[in-house]
C-alpha positions in Angstrom: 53.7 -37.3 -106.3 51.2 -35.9 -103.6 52.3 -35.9 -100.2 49.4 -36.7 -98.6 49.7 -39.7 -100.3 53.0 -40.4 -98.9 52.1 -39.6 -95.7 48.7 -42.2 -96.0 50.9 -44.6 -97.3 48.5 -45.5 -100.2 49.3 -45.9 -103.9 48.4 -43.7 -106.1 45.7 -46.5 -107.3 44.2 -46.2 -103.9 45.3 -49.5 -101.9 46.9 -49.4 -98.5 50.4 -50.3 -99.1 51.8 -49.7 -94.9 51.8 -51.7 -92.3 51.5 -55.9 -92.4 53.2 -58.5 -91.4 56.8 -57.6 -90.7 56.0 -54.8 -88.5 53.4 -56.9 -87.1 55.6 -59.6 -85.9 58.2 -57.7 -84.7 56.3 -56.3 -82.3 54.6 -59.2 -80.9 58.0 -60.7 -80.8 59.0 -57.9 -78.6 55.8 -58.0 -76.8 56.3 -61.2 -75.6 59.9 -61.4 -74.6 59.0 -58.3 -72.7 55.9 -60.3 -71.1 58.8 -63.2 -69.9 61.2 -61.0 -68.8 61.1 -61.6 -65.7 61.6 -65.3 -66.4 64.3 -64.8 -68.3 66.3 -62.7 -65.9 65.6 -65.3 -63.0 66.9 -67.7 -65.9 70.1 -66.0 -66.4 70.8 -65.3 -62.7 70.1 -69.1 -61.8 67.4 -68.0 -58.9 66.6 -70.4 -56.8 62.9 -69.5 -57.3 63.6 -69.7 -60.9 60.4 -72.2 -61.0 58.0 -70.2 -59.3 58.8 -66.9 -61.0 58.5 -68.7 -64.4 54.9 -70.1 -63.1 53.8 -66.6 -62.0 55.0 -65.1 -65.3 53.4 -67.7 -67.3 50.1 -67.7 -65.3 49.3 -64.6 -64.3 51.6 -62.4 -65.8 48.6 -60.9 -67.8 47.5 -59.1 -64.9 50.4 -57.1 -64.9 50.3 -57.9 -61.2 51.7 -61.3 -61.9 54.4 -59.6 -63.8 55.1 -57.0 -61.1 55.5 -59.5 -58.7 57.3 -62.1 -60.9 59.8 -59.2 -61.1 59.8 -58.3 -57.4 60.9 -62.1 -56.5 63.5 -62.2 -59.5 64.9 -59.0 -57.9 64.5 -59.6 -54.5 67.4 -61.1 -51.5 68.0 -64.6 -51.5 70.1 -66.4 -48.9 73.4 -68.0 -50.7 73.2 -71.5 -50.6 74.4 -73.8 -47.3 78.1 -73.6 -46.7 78.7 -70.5 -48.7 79.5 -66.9 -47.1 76.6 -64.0 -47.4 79.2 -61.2 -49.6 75.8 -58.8 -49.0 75.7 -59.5 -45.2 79.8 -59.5 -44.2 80.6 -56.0 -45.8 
């Protein structure tokens, strides 16, 4: 067998025989979990700006300033809630 061929992969008939759907959709699977990322993590940490983050993400996430800045709030301080004790401030 030829090795270009192998390397083309291409039959030796001549049809393209790479690619299609499997690698295909694993990548836009991957694509898009990366693209909510930032939702997710907001998710899993229970932010409470897990709402606004998610509508950042969602809306302007595409502008990959949206998704910078989703990730900047999931990231950034947020006061513990009334009654509890600030670990990050009473070290």
């Amino acid at each position: 067998m030829n090795v270009l061929l192998l390397l083309q992969a291409v039959d030796p008939a001549g049809r393209y025989t790479g690619g299609g759907l499997p690698k295909g959709a694993v990548i836009i699977v991957a694509l898009v979990l990366l693209y909510f990322l930032p939702s997710m993590l907001a998710w899993s940490r229970k932010s409470q700006r897990r709402w606004k983050i998610t509508a950042i993400n969602a809306l302007l996430g595409w502008t990959v300033i949206g998704w910078i800045v989703s990730m900047v709030m999931t990231w950034a301080y947020e006061p513990p809630p009334e009654g509890e004790t600030d670990t990050l401030r009473h070290r």
